[in-house]
PLY file of the C-alpha trace (Angstrom):
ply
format ascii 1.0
element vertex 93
property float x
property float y
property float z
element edge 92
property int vertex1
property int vertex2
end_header
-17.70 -4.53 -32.46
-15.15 -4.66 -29.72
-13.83 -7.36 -28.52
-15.65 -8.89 -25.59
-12.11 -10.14 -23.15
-11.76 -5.96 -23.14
-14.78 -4.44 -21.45
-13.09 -4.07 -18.22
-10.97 -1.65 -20.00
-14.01 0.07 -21.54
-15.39 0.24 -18.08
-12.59 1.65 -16.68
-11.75 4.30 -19.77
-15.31 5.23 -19.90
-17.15 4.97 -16.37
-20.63 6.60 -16.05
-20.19 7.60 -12.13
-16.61 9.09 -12.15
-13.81 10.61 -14.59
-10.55 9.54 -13.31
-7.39 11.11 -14.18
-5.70 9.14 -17.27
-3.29 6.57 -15.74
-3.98 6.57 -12.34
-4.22 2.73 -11.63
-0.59 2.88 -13.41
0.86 5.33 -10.57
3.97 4.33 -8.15
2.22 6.59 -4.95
-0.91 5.10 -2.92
-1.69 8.24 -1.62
-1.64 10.17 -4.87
-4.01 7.66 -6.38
-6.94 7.31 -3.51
-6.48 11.27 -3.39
-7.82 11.47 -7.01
-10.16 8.75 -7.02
-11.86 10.89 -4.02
-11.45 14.03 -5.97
-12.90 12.26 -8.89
-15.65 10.86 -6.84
-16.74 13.81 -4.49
-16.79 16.01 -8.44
-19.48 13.57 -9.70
-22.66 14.06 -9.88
-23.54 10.77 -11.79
-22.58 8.52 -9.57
-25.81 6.50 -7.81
-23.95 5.91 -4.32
-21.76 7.53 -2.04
-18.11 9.08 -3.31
-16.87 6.78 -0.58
-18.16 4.03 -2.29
-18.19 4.94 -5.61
-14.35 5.31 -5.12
-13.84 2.12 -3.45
-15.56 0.19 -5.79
-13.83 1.26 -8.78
-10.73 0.79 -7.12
-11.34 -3.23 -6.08
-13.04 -3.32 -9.64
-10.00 -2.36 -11.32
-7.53 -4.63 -8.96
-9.93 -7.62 -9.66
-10.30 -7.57 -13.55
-6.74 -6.61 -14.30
-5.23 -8.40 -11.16
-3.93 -11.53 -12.77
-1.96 -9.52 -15.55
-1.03 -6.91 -13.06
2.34 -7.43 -11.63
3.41 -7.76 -8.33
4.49 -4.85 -7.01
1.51 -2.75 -9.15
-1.11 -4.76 -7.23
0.80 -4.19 -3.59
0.47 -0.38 -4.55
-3.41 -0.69 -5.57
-4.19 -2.65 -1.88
-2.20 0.60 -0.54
-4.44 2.83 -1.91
-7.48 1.31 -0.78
-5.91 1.64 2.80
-5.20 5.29 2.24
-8.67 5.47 0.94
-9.90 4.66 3.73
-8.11 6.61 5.65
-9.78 10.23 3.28
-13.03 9.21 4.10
-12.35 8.15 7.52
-13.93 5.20 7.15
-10.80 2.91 9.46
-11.99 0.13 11.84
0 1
1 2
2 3
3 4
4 5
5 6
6 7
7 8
8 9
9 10
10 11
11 12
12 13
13 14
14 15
15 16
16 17
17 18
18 19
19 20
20 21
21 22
22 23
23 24
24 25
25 26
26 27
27 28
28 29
29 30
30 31
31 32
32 33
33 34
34 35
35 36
36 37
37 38
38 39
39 40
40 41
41 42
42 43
43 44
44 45
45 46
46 47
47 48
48 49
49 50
50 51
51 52
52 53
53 54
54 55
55 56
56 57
57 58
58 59
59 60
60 61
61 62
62 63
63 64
64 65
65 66
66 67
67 68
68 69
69 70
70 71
71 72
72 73
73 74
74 75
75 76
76 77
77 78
78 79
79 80
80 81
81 82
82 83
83 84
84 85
85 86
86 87
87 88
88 89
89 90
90 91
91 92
């Protein structure tokens, strides 16, 4: 049985709605990372909302279950992306 204090992991590794590139909530470039979460989103066909969405919520998922052991300067990137994100879909106030 695995250990319950790791399903956010599981969730992350093994996500119905989208397969994201190995590593990418560990990359140094904003830009680079909301570019494959909306590749990785707009490929799915699993996913039960938009690729908009779907991206942005695995995103803030990821920043809120690992954000107290993420350091930093990791977690100023991950806010970045969801910016640039934003910016893919068009989706900017």
């Amino acid at each position: 049985m695995s250990n319950p204090r790791n399903w956010s992991a599981k969730v992350t590794r093994e996500s119905n709605a989208l397969d994201l590139e190995e590593g990418v909530f560990t990359w140094k470039d904003p830009k680079k990372i909301a570019q494959s979460l909306k590749k990785s989103a707009d490929a799915s066909t699993r996913r039960k909302t938009t690729p908009y969405r779907s991206a942005m919520s695995m995103l803030v998922f990821y920043i809120n279950r690992a954000g107290k052991h993420l350091d930093e300067g990791q977690k100023r990137i991950l806010e970045q992306a969801k910016y640039e994100l934003r910016k893919l879909y068009d989706k900017l106030a």
